[in-house]
C-alpha positions as CSV (number, residue, x, y, z in Angstrom):
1,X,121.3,133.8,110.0
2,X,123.3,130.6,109.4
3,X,126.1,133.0,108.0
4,X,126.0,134.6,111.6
5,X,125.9,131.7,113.3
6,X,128.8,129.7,111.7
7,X,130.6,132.5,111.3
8,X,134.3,132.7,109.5
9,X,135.7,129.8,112.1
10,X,132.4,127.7,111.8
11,X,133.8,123.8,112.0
12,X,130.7,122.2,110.5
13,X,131.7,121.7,106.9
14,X,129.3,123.3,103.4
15,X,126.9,121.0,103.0
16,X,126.9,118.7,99.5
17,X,124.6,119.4,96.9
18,X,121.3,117.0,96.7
19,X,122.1,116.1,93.0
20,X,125.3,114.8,94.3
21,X,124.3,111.4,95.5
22,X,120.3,110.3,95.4
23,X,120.9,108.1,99.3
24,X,122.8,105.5,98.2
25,X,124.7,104.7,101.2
26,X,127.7,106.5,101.0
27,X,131.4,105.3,101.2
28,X,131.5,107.1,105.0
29,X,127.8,107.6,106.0
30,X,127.9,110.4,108.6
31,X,125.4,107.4,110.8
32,X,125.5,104.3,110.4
33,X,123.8,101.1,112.1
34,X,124.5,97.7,111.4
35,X,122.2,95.1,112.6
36,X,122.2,97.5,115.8
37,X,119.4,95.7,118.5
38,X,118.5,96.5,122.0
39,X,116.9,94.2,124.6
40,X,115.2,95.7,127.9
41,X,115.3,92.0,129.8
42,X,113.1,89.8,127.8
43,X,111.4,92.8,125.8
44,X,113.0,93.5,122.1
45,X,113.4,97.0,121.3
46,X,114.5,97.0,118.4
47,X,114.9,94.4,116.5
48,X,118.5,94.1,114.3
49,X,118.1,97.4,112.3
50,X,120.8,98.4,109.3
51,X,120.6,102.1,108.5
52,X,122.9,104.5,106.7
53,X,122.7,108.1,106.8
54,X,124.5,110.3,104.5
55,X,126.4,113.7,105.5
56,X,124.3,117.0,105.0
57,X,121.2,114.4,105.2
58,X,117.6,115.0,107.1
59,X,116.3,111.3,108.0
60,X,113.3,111.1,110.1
61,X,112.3,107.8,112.1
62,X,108.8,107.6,112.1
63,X,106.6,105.2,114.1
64,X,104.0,104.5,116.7
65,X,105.1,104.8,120.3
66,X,107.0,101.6,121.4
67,X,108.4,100.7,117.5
68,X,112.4,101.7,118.6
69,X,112.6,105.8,117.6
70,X,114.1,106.6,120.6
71,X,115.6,103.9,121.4
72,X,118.0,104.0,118.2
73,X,118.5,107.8,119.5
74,X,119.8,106.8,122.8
75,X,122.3,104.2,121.6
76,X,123.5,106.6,119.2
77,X,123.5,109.0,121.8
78,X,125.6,106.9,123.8
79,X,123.0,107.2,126.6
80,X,122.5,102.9,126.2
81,X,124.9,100.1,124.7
82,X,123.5,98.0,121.6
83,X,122.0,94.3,122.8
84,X,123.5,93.1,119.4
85,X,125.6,94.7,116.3
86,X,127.2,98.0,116.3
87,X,126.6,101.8,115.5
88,X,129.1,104.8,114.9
89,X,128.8,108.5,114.4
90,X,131.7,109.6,111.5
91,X,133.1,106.7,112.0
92,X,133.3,106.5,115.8
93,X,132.2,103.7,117.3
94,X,129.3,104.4,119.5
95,X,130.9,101.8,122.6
96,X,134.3,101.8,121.9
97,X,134.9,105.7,121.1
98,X,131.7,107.1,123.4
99,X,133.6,110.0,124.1
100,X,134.5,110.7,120.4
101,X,130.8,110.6,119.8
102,X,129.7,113.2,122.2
103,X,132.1,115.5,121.1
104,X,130.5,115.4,117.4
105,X,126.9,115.1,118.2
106,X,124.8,117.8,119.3
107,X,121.2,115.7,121.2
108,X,117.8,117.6,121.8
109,X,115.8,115.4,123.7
110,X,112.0,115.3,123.8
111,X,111.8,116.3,127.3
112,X,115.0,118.4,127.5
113,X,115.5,118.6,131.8
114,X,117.0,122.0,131.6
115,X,117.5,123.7,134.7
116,X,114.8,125.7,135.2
117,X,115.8,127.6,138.3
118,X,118.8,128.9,136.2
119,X,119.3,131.9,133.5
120,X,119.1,130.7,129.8
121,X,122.9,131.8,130.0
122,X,124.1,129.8,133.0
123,X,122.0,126.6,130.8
124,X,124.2,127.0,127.7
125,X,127.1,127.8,129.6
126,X,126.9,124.7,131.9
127,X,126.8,122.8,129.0
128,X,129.5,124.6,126.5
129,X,131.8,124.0,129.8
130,X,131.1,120.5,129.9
131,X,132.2,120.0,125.9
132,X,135.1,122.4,126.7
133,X,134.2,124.9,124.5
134,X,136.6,128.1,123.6
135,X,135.4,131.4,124.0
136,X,132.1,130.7,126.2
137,X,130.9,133.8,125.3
138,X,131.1,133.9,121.7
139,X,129.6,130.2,121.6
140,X,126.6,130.9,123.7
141,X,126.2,134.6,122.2
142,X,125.8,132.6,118.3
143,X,123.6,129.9,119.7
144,X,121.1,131.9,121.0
145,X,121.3,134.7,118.1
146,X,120.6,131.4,116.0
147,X,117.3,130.6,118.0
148,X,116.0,134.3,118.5
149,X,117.0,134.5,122.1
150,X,119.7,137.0,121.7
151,X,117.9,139.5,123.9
152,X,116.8,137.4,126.5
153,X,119.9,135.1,128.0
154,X,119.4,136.2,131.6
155,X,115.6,135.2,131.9
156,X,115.1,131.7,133.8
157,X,114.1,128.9,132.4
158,X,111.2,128.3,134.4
159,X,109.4,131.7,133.2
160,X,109.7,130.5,129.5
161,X,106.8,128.8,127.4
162,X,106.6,125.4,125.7
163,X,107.8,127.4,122.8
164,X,110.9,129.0,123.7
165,X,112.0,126.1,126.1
166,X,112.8,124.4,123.0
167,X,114.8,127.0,121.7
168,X,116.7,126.8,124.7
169,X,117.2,123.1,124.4
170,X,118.3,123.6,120.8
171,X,120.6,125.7,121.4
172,X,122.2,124.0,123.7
173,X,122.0,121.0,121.0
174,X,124.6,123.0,118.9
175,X,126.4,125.7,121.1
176,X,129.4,123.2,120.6
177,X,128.8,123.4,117.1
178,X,128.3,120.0,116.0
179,X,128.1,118.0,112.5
180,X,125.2,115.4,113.7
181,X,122.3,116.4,115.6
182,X,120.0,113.8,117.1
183,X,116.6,115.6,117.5
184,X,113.7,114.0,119.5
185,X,110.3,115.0,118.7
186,X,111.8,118.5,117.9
187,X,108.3,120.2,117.6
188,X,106.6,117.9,120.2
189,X,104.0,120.1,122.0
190,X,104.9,123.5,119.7
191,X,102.5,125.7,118.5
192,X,101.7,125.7,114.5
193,X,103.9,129.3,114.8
194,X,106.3,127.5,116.8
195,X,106.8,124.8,115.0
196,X,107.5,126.4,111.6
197,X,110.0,128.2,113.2
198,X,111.6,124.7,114.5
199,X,111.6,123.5,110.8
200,X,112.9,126.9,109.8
201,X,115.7,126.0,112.3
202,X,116.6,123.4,111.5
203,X,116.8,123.6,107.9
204,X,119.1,126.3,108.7
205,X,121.4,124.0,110.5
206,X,121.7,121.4,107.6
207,X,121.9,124.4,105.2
208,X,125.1,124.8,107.3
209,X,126.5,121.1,106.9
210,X,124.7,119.7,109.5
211,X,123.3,115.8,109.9
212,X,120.1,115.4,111.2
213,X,118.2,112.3,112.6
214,X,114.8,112.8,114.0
215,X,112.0,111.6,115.3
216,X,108.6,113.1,115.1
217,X,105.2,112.2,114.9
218,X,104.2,114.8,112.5
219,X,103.8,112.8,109.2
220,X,103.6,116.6,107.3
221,X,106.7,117.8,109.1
222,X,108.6,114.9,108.3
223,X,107.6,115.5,104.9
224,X,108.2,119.4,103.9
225,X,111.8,118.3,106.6
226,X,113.5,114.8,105.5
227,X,114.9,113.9,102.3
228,X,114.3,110.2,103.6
229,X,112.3,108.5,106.6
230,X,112.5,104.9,107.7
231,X,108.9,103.7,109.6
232,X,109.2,101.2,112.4
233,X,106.6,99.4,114.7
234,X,107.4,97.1,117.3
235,X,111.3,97.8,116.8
236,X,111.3,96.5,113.1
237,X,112.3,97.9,110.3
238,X,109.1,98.2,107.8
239,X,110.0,100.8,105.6
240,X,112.3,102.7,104.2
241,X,113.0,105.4,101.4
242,X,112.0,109.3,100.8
243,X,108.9,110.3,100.7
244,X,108.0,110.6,97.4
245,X,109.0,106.5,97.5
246,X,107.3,105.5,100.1
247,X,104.0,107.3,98.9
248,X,104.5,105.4,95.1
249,X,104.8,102.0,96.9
250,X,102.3,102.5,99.2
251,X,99.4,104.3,97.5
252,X,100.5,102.8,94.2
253,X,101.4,106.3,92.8
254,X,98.0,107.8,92.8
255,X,97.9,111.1,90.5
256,X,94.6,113.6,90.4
257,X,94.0,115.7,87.2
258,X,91.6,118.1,86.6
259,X,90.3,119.4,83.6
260,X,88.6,121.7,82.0
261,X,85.8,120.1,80.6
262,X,84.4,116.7,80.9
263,X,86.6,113.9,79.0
264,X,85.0,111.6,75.9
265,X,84.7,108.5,75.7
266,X,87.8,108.4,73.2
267,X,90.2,110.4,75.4
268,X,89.2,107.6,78.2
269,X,90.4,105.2,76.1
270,X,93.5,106.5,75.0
271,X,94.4,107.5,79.0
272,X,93.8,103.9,80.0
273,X,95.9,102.2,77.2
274,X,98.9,104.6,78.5
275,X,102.0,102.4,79.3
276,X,102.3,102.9,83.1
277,X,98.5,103.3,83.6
278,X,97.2,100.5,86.1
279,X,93.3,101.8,86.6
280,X,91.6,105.3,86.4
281,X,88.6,106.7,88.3
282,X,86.7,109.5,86.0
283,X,85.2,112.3,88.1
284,X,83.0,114.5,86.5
285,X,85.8,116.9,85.2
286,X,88.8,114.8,86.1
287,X,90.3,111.7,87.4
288,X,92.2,109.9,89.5
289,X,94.9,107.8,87.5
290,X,96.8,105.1,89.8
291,X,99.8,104.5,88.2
292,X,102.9,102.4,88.1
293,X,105.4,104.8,89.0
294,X,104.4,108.6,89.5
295,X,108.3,110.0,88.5
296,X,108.0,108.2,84.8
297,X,104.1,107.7,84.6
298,X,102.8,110.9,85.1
299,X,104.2,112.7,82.1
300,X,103.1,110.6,80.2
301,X,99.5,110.7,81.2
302,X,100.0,114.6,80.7
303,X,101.0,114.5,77.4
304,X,98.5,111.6,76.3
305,X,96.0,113.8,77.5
306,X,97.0,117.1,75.9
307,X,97.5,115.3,73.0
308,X,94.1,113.7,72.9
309,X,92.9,118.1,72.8
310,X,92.3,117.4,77.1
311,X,93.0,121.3,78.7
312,X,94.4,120.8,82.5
313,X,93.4,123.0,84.6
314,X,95.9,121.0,87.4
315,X,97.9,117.7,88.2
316,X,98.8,116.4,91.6
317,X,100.2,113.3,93.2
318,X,97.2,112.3,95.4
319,X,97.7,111.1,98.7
320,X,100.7,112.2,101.0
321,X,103.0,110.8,103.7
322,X,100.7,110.6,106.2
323,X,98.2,108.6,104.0
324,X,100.7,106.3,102.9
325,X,101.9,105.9,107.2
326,X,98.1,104.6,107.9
327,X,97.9,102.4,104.8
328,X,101.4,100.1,106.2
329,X,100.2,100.7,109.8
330,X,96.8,99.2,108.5
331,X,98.9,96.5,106.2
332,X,100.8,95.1,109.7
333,X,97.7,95.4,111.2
334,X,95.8,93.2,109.1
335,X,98.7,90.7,108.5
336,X,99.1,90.0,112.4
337,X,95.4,89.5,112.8
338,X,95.7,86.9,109.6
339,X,98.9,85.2,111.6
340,X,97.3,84.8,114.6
341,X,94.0,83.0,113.2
């Protein structure tokens, strides 16, 4: 599908391989904020934010309603101007080179406002005219092979579902073919079917050299999706790494074995003396081991329990994003109630 979408004159270039850089900010970040703010009158936003997105990168912003998500999509967008700092798109400037920025982002807004009264055609083609796109036809004819709505351009809008409504509105995200796609609560409202085919979609997209920033409120989409996510409340900054970071510092790297048979007493010692090992919980026929760092700790605790004649039956990280989301939401929580005793 990406092959037939991109095609032989597809402008998005191949996207890098993941090995090649592990999110260090990159010498040309494909987004990049720096100490970007926003002020509604006397109401902050978003506070000063620095951000750096690499090319070919999925980065989710994640957050309670009011912590700055969309807003950080909008000035990027070029829909509102930054209070403070400055923001640029491949190197455009978001204020300075607005129009530069349109042409190389593709937006999907939350509630898209197509035009419902109009075919699915005359949608994309209002739009593809508006970014002056060659050969209409052959734009909108890829974009909506891309979202499964080949067969059905001249339905109206209005008839569609939830569903297919958001096809609609992605495709007209990328019928100019863009490298950076803003996406705002992309599977908001969707189905379970519905939204797996979103992800599907979108992985697709990046598969094809595409930059994606989104926002979503699905902690396990956001997951299985981004390669990193940023959490904000009340328009600060509060976290920021992948997943697989944000679950080690926020759970404390908690890892669940199980095993065949109950452990003795000598094969509990010999897991809690393991370098790395900060406490274990021994559950009938497994445990949960919190550890210092799951990426280097874990091994170890498989081997010093293989070699201390354990059989594991199976070893997980416990915990996911979502978990680790309502332990920092319950960490701010806590520490504003303590400030304001």
């Amino acid at each position: 599908m990406v092959g037939g979408w991109h095609g032989k004159a597809a402008r998005l270039p191949a996207a890098p391989d993941r090995a090649d850089y592990p999110y260090v900010t990159p010498s040309a970040p494909a987004i990049e904020l720096r100490s970007t703010g926003r002020n509604f009158g006397t109401r902050v936003a978003l506070q000063p934010l620095d951000l750096a997105v690499a090319p070919g990168e999925v980065f989710g912003l994640l957050g309670p309603n009011g912590s700055g998500k969309t807003t950080t999509l909008r000035i990027l967008a070029t829909l509102i101007r930054p209070t403070i700092g400055s923001a640029s798109v491949l190197g455009h400037d978001v204020v300075a080179e607005a129009m530069e920025v349109r042409r190389v982002i593709g937006v999907m807004p939350e509630k898209p406002s197509l035009y419902e009264r109009l075919t699915i055609r005359d949608n994309l083609s209002f739009w593809a005219d508006a970014h002056a796109v060659p050969r209409v036809d052959d734009a909108i004819a890829r974009a909506l092979e891309f979202v499964g709505l080949g067969g059905r351009a001249n339905e109206r809008v209005g008839e569609l579902s939830k569903g297919w409504r958001q096809r609609v509105s992605l495709a007209r995200a990328i019928v100019h073919q863009p490298k950076v796609l803003l996406l705002d609560e992309p599977s908001s409202g969707l189905d379970p079917s519905a939204a797996t085919a979103m992800e599907r979609m979108i992985r697709e997209l990046v598969a094809g050299g595409s930059t994606v920033l989104m926002n979503t409120h699905r902690l396990a989409e956001a997951e299985r999706l981004c390669d990193r996510v940023a959490i904000l409340r009340h328009g600060t900054l509060l976290e920021l790494g992948t997943p697989r970071q944000l679950r080690n510092r926020l759970l404390g790297g908690v890892v669940r074995v199980e095993l065949a048979a109950p452990p003795d007493t000598r094969l509990q010692h010999a897991v809690e003396s393991l370098p790395g090992v900060a406490g274990v919980d021994w559950t009938g026929n497994g445990l949960l081991c919190r550890v210092e760092d799951a990426g280097r700790d874990t091994p170890r605790l498989v081997s010093g329990l293989v070699g201390g004649g354990a059989q594991i039956l199976s070893v997980v990280q416990a915990g996911d994003l979502e978990e680790a989301y309502l332990e920092l939401m319950a960490r701010t929580e806590t520490a504003a109630l303590e400030a304001a005793a």
